[in-house]
PDB file of the backbone (N, CA, C, O) and the ligand in Angstrom, with CONECT records:
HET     ZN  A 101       1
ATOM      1  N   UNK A   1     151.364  46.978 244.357  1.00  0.00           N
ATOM      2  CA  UNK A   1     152.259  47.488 245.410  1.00  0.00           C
ATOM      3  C   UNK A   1     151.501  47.584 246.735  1.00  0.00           C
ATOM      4  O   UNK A   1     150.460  48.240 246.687  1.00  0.00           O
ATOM      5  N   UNK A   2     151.737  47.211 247.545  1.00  0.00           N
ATOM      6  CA  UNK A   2     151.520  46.677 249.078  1.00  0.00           C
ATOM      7  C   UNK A   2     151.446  48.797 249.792  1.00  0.00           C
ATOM      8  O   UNK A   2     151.794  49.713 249.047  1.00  0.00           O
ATOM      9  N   UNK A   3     151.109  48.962 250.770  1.00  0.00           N
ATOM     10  CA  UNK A   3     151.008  49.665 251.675  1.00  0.00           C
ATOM     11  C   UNK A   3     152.493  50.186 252.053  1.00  0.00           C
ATOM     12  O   UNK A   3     152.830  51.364 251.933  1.00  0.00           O
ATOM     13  N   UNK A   4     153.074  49.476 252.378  1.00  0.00           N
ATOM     14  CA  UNK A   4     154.456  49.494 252.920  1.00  0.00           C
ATOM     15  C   UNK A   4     155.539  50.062 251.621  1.00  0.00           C
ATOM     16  O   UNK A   4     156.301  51.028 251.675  1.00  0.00           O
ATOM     17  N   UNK A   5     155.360  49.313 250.714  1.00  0.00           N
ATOM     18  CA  UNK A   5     156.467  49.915 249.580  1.00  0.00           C
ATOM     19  C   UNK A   5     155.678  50.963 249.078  1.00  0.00           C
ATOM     20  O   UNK A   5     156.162  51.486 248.074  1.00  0.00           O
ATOM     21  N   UNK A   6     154.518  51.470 249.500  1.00  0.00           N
ATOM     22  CA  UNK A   6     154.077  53.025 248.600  1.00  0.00           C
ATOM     23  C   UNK A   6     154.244  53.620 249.838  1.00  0.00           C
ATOM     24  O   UNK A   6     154.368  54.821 249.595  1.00  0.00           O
ATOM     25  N   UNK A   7     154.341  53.375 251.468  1.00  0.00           N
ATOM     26  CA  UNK A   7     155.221  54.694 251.998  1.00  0.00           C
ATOM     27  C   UNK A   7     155.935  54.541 251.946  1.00  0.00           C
ATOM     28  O   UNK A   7     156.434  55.345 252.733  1.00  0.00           O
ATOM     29  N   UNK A   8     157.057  53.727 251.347  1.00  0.00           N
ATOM     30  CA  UNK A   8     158.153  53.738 251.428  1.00  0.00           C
ATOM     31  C   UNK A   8     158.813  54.914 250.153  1.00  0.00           C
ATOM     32  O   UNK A   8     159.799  55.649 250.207  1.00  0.00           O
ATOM     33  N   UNK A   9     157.737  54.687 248.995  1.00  0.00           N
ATOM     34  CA  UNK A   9     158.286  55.385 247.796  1.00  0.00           C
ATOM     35  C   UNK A   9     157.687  56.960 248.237  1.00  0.00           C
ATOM     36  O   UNK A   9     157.925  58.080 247.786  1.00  0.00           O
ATOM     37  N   UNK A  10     157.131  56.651 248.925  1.00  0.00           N
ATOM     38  CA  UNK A  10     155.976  57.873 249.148  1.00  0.00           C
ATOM     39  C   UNK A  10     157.255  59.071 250.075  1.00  0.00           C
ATOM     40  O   UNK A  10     157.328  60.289 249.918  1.00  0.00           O
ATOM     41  N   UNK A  11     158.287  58.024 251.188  1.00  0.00           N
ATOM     42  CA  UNK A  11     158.832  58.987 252.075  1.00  0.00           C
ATOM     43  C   UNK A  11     160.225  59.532 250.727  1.00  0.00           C
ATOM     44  O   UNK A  11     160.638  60.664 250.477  1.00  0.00           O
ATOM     45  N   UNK A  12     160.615  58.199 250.120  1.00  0.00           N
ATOM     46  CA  UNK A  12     161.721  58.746 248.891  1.00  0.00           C
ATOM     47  C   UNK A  12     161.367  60.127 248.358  1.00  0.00           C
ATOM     48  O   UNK A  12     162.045  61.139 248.537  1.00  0.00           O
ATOM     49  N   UNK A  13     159.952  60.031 247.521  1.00  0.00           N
ATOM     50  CA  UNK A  13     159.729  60.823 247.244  1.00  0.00           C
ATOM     51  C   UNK A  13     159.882  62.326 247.887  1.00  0.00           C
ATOM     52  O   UNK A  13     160.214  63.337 247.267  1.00  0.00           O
ATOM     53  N   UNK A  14     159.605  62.239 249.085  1.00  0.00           N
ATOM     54  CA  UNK A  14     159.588  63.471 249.797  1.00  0.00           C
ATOM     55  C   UNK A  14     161.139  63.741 250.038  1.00  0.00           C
ATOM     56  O   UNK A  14     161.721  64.796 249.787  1.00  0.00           O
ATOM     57  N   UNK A  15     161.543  62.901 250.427  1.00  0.00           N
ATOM     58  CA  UNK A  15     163.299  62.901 250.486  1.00  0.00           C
ATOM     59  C   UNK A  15     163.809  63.791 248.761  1.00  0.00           C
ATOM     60  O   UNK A  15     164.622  64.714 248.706  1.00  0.00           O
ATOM     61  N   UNK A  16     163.448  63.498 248.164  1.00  0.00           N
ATOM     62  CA  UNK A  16     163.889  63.797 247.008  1.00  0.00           C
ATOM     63  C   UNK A  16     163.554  65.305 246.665  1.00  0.00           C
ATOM     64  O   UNK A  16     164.369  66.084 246.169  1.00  0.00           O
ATOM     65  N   UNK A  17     162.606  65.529 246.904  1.00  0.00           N
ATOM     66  CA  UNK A  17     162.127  66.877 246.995  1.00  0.00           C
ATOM     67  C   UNK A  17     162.488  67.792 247.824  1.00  0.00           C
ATOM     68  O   UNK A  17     162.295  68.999 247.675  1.00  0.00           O
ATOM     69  N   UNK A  18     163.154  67.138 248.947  1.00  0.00           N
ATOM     70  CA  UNK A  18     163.442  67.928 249.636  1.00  0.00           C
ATOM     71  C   UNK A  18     165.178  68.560 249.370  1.00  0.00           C
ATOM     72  O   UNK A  18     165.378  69.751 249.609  1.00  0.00           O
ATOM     73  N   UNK A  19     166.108  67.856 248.974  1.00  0.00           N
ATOM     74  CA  UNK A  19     167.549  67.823 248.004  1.00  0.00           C
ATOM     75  C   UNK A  19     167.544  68.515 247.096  1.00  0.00           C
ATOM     76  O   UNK A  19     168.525  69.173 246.751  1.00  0.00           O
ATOM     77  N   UNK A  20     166.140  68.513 246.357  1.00  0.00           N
ATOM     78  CA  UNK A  20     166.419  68.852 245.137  1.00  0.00           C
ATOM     79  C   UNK A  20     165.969  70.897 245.594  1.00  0.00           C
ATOM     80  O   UNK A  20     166.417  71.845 244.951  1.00  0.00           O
ATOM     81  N   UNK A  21     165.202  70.991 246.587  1.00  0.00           N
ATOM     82  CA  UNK A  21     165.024  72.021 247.201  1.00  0.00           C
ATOM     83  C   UNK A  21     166.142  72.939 247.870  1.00  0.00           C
ATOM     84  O   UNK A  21     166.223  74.152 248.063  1.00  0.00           O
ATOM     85  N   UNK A  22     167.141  71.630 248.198  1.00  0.00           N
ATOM     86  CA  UNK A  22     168.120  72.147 249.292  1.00  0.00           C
ATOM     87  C   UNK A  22     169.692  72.631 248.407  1.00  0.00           C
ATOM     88  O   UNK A  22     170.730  73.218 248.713  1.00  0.00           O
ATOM     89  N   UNK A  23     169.193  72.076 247.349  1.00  0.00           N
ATOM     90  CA  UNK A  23     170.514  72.237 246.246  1.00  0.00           C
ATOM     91  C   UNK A  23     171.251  70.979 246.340  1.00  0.00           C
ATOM     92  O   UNK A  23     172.361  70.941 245.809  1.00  0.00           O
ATOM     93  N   UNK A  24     170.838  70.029 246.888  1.00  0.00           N
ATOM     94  CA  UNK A  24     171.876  68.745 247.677  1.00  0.00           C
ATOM     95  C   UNK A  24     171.349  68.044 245.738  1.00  0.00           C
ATOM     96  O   UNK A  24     172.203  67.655 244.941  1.00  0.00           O
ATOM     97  N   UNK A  25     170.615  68.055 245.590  1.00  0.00           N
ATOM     98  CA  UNK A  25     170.477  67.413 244.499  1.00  0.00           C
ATOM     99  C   UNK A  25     170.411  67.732 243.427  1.00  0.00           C
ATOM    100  O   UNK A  25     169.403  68.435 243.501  1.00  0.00           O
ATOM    101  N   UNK A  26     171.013  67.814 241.396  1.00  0.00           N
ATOM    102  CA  UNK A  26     170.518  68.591 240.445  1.00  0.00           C
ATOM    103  C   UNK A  26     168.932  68.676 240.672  1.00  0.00           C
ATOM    104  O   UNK A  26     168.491  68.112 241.673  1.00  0.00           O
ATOM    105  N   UNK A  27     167.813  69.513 239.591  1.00  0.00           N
ATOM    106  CA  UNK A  27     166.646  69.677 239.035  1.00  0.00           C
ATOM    107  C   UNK A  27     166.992  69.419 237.693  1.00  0.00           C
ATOM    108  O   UNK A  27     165.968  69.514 237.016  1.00  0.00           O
ATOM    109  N   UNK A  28     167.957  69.141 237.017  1.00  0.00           N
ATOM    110  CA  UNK A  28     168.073  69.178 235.499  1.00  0.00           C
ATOM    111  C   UNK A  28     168.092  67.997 235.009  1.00  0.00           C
ATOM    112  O   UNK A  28     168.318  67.154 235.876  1.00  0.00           O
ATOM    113  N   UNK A  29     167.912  67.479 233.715  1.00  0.00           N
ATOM    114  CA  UNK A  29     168.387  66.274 233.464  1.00  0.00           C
ATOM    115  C   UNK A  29     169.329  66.115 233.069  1.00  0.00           C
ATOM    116  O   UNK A  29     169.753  66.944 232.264  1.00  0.00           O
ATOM    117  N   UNK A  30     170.267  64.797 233.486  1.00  0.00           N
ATOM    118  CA  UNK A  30     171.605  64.363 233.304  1.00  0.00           C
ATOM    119  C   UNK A  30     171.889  64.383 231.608  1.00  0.00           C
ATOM    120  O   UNK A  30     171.187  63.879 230.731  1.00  0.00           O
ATOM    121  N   UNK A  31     173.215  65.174 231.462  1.00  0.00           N
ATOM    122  CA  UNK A  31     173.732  65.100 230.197  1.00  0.00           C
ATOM    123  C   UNK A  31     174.213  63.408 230.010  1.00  0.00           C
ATOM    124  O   UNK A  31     173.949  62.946 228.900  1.00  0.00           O
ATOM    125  N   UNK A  32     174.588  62.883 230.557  1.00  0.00           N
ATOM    126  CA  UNK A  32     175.165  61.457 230.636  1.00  0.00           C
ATOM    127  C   UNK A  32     174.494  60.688 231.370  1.00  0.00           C
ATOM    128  O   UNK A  32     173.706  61.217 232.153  1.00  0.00           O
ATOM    129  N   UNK A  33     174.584  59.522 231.342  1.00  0.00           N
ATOM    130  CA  UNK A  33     174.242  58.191 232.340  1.00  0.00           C
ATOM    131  C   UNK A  33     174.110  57.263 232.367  1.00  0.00           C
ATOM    132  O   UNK A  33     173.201  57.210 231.538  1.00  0.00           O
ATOM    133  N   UNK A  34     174.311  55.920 232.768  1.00  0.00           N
ATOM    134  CA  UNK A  34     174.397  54.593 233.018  1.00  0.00           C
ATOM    135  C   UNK A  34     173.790  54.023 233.982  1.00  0.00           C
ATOM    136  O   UNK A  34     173.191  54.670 234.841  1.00  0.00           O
ATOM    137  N   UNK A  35     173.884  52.343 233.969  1.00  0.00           N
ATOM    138  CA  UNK A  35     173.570  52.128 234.878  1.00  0.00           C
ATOM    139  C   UNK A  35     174.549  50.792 235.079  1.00  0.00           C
ATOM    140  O   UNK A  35     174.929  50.279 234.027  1.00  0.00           O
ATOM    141  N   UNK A  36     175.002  50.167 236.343  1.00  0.00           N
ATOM    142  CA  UNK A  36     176.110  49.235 236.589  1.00  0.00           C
ATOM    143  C   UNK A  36     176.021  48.701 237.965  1.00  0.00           C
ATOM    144  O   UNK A  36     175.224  49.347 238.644  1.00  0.00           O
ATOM    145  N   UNK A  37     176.736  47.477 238.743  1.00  0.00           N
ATOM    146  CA  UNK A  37     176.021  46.900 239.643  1.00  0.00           C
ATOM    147  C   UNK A  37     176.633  47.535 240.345  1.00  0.00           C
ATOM    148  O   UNK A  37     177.583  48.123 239.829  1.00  0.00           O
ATOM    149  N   UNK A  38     176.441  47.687 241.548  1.00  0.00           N
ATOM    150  CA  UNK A  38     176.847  48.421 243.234  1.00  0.00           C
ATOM    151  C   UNK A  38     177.723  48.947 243.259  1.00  0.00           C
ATOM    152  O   UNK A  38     178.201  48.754 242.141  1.00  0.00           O
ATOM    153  N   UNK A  39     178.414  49.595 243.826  1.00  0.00           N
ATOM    154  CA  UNK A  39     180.125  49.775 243.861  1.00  0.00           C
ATOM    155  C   UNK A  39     180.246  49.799 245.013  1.00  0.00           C
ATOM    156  O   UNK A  39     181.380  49.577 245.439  1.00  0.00           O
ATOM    157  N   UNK A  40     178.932  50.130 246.190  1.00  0.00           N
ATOM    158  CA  UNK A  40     179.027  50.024 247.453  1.00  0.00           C
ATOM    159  C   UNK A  40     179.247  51.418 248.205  1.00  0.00           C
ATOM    160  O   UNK A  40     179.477  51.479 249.413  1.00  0.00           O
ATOM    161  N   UNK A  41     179.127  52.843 247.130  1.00  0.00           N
ATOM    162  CA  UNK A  41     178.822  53.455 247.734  1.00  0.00           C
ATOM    163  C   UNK A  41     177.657  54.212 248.224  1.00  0.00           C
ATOM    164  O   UNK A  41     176.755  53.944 247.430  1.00  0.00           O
ATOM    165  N   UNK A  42     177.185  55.064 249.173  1.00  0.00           N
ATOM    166  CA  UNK A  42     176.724  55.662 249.395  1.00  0.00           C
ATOM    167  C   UNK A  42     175.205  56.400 247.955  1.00  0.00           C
ATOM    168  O   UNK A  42     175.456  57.125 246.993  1.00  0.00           O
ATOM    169  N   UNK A  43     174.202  56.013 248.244  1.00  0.00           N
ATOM    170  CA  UNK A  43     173.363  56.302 247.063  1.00  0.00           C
ATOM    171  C   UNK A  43     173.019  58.112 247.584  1.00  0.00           C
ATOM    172  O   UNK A  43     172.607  58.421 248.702  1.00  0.00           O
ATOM    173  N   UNK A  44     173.293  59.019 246.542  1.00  0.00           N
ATOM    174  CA  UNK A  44     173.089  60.137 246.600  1.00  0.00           C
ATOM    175  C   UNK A  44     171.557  60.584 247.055  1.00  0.00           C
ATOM    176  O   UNK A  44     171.279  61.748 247.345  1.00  0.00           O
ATOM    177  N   UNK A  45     170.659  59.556 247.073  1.00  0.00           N
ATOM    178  CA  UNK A  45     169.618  59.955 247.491  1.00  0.00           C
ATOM    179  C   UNK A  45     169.545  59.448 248.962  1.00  0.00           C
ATOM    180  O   UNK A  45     169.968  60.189 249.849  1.00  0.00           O
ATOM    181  N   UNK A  46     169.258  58.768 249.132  1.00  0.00           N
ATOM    182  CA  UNK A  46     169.020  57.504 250.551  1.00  0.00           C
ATOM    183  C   UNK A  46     170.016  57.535 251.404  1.00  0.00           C
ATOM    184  O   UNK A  46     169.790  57.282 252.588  1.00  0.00           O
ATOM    185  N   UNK A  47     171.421  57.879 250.923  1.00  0.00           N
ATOM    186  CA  UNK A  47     172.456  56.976 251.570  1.00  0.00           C
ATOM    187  C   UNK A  47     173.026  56.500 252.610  1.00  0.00           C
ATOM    188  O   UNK A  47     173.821  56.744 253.518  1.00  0.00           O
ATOM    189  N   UNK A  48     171.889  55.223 251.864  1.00  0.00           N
ATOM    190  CA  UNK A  48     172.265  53.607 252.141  1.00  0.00           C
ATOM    191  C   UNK A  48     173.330  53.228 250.899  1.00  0.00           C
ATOM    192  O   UNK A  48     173.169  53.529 249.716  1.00  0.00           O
ATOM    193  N   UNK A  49     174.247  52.629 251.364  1.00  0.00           N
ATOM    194  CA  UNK A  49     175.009  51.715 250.141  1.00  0.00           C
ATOM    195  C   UNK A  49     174.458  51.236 249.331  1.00  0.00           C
ATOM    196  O   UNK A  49     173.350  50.754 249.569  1.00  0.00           O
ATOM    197  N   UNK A  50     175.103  51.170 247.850  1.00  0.00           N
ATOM    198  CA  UNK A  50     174.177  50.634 246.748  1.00  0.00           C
ATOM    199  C   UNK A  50     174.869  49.186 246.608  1.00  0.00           C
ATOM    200  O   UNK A  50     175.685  49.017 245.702  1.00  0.00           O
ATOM    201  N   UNK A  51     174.606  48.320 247.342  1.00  0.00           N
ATOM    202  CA  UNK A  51     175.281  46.664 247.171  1.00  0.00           C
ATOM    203  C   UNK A  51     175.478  46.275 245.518  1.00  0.00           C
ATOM    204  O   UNK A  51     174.734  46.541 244.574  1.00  0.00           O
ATOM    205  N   UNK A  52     176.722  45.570 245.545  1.00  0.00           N
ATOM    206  CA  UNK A  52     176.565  44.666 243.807  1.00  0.00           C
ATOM    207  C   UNK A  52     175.925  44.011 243.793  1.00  0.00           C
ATOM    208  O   UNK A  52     175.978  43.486 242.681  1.00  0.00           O
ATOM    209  N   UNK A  53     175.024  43.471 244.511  1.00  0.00           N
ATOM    210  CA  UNK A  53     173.591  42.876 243.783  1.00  0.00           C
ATOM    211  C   UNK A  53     172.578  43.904 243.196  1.00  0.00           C
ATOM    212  O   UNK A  53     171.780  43.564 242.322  1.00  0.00           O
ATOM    213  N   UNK A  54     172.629  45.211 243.712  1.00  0.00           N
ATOM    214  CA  UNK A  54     171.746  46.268 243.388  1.00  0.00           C
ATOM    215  C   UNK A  54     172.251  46.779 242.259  1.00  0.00           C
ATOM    216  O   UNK A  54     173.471  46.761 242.097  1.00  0.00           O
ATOM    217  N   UNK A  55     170.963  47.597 240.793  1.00  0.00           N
ATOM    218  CA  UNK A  55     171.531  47.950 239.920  1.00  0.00           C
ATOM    219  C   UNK A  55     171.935  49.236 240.603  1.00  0.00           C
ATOM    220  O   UNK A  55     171.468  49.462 241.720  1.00  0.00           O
ATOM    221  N   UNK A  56     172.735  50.075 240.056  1.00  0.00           N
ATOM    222  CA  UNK A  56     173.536  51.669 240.801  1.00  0.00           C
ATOM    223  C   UNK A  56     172.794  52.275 239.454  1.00  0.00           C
ATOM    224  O   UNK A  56     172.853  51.731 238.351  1.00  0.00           O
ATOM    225  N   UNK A  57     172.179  53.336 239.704  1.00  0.00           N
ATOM    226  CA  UNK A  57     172.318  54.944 238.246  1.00  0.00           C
ATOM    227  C   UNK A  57     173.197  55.663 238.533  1.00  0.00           C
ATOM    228  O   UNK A  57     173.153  56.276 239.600  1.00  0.00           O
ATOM    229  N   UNK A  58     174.376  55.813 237.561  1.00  0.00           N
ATOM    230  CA  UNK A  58     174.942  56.973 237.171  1.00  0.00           C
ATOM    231  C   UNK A  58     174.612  58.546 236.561  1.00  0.00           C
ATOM    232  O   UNK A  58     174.967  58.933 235.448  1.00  0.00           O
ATOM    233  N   UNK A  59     174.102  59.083 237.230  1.00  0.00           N
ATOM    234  CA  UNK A  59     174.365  60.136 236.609  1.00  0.00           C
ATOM    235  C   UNK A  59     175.025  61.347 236.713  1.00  0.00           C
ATOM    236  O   UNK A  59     174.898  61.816 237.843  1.00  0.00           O
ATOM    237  N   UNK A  60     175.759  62.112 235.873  1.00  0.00           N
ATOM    238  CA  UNK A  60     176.398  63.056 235.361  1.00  0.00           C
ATOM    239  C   UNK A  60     175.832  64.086 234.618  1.00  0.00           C
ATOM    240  O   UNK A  60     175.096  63.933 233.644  1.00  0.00           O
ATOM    241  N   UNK A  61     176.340  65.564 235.298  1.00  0.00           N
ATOM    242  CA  UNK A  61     175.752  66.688 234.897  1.00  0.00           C
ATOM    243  C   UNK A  61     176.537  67.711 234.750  1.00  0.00           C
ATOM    244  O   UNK A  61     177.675  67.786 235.213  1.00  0.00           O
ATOM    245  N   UNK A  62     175.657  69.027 233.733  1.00  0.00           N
ATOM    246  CA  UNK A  62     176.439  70.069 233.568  1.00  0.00           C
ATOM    247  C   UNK A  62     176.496  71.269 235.153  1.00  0.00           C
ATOM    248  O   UNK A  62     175.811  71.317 236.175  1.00  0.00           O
ATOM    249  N   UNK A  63     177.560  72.003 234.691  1.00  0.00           N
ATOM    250  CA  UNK A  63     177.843  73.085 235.969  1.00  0.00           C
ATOM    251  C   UNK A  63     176.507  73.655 236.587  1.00  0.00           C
ATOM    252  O   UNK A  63     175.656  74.316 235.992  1.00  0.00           O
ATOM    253  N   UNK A  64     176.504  73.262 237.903  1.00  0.00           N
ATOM    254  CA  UNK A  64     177.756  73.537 238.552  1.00  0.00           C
ATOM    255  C   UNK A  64     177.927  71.698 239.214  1.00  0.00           C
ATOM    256  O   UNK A  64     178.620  71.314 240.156  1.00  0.00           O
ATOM    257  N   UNK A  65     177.450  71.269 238.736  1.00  0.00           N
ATOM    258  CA  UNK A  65     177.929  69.692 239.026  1.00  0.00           C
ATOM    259  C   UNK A  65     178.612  68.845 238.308  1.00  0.00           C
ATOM    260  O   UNK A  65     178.526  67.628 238.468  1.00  0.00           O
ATOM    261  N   UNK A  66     179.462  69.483 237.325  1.00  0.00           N
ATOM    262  CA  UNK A  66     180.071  68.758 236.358  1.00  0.00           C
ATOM    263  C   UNK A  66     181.641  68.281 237.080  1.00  0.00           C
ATOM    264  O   UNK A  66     182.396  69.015 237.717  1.00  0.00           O
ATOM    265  N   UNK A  67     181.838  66.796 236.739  1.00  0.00           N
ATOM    266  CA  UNK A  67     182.960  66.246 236.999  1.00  0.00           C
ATOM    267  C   UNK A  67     182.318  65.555 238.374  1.00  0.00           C
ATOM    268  O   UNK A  67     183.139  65.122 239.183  1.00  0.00           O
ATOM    269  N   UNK A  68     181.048  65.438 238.657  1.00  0.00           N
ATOM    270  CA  UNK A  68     180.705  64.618 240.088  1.00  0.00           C
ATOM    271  C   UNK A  68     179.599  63.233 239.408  1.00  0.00           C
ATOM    272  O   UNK A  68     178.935  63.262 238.373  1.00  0.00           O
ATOM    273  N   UNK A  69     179.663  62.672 239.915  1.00  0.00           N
ATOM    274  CA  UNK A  69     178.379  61.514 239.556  1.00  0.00           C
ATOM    275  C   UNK A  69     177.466  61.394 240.953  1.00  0.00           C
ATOM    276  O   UNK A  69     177.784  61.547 242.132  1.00  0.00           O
ATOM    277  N   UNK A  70     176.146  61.042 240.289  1.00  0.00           N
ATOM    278  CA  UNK A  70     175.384  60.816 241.339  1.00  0.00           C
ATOM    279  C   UNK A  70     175.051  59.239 241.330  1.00  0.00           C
ATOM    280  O   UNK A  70     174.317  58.752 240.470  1.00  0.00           O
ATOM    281  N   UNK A  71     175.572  58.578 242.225  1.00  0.00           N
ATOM    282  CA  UNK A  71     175.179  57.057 242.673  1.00  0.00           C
ATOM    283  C   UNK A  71     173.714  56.889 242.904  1.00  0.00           C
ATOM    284  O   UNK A  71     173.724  57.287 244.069  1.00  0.00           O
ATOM    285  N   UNK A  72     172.447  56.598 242.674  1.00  0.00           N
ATOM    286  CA  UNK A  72     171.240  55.973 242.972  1.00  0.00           C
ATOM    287  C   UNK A  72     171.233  54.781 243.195  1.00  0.00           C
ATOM    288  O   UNK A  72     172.034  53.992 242.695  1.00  0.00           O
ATOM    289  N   UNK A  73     170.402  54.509 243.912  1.00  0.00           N
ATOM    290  CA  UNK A  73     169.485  52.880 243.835  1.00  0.00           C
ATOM    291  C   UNK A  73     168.535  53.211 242.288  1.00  0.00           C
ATOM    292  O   UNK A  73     168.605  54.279 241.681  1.00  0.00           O
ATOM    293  N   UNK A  74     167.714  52.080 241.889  1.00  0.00           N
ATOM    294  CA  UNK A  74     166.842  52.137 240.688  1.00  0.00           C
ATOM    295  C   UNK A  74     165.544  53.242 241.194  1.00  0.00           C
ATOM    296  O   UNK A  74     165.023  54.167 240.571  1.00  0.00           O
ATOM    297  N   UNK A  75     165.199  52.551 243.022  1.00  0.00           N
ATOM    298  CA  UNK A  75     163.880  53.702 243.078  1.00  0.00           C
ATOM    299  C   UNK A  75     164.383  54.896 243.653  1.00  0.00           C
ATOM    300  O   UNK A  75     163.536  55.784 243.750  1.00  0.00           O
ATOM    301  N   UNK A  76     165.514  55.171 244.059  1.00  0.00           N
ATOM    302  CA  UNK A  76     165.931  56.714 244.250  1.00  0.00           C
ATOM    303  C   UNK A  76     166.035  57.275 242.935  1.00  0.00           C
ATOM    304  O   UNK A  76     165.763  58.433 242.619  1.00  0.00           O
ATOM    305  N   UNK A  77     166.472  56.306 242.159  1.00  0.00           N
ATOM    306  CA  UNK A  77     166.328  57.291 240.524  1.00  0.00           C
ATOM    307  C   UNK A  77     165.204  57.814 240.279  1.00  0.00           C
ATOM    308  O   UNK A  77     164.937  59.010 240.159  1.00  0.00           O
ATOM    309  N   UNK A  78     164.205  56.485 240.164  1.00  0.00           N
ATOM    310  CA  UNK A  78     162.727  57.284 240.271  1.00  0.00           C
ATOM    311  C   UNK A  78     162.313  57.705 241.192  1.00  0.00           C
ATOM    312  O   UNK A  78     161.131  57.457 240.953  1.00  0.00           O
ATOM    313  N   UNK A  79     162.304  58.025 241.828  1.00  0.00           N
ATOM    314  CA  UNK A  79     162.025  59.021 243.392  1.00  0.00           C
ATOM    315  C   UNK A  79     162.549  60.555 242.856  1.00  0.00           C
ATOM    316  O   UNK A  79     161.870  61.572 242.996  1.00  0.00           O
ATOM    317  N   UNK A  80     163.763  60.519 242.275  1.00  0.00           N
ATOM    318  CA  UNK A  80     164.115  61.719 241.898  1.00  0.00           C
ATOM    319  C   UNK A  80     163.466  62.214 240.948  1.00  0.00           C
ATOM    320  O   UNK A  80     162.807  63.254 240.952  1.00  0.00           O
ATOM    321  N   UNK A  81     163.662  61.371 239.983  1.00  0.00           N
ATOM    322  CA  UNK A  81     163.167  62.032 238.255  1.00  0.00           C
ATOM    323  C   UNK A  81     161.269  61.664 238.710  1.00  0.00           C
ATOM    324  O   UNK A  81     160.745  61.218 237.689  1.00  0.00           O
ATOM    325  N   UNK A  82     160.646  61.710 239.411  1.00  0.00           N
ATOM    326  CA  UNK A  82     159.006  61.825 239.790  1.00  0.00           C
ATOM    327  C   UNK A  82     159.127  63.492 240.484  1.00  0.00           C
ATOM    328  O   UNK A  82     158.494  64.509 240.199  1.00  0.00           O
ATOM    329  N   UNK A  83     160.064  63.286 241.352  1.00  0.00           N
ATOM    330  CA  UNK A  83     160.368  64.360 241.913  1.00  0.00           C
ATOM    331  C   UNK A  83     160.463  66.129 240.840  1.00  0.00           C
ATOM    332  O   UNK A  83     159.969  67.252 240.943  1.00  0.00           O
ATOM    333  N   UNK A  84     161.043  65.687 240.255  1.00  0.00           N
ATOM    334  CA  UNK A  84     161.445  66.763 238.926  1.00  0.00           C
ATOM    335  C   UNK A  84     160.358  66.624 238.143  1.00  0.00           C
ATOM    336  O   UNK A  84     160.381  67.352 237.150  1.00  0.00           O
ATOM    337  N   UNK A  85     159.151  65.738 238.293  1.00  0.00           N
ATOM    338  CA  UNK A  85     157.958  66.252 237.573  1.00  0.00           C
ATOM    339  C   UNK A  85     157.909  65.253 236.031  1.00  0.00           C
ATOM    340  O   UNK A  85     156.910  64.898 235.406  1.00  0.00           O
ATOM    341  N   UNK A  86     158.973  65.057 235.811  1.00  0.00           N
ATOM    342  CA  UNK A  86     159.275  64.139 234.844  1.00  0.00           C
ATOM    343  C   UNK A  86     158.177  63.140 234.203  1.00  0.00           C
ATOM    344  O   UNK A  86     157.686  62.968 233.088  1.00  0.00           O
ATOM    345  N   UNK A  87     158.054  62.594 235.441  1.00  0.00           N
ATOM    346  CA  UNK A  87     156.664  61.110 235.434  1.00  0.00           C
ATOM    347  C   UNK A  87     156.360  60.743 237.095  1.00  0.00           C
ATOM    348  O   UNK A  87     156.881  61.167 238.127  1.00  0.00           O
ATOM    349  N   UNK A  88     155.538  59.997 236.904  1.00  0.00           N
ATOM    350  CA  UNK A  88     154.807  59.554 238.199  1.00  0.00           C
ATOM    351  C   UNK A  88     155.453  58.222 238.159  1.00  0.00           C
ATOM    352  O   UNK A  88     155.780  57.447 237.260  1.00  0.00           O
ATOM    353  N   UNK A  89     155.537  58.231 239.759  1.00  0.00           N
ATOM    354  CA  UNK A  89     156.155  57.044 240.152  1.00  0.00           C
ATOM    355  C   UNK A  89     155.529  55.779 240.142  1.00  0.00           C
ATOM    356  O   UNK A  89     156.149  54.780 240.507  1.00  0.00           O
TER     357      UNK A  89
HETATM  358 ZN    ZN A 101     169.057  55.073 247.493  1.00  0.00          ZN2+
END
């Protein structure tokens, strides 16, 4: 990985931490989830649009976020779940 895509994961990362600080984002792990190509909206982390060439993560959670999905890109997923301590990016 080049300079450029580790600040790039490097600023996600901080983005992510900072949501997950702000309440904008769960800390828990998703009871449900998938993954499927773009739908073109808005990625819950970044949001930038997730294009149908891009894979999208679904995920779905219990209260108080139940009945919402969260749209990702693949590295906002991991940006998040590094974020939550989970694993290293
Ligand atoms: Zn994103």
């Amino acid at each position: 990985m080049g300079p450029i895509a580790g600040h790039a994961l490097n600023a996600l990362h901080r983005q992510a931490r900072r949501k997950i600080t702000r309440a904008e984002l769960p800390r828990t792990e998703p009871v449900d989830a998938h993954a499927q190509y773009g739908s073109g909206r808005a990625c819950a982390l970044c949001g930038t649009p997730v294009s149908p060439d891009e894979l999208e993560f679904l995920l779905y959670f219990d209260h108080p976020w139940t009945g919402r999905a969260f749209g990702m890109h693949q590295r906002c997923y991991d940006a998040w779940a590094a974020a939550l301590g989970r694993r290293e990016p």
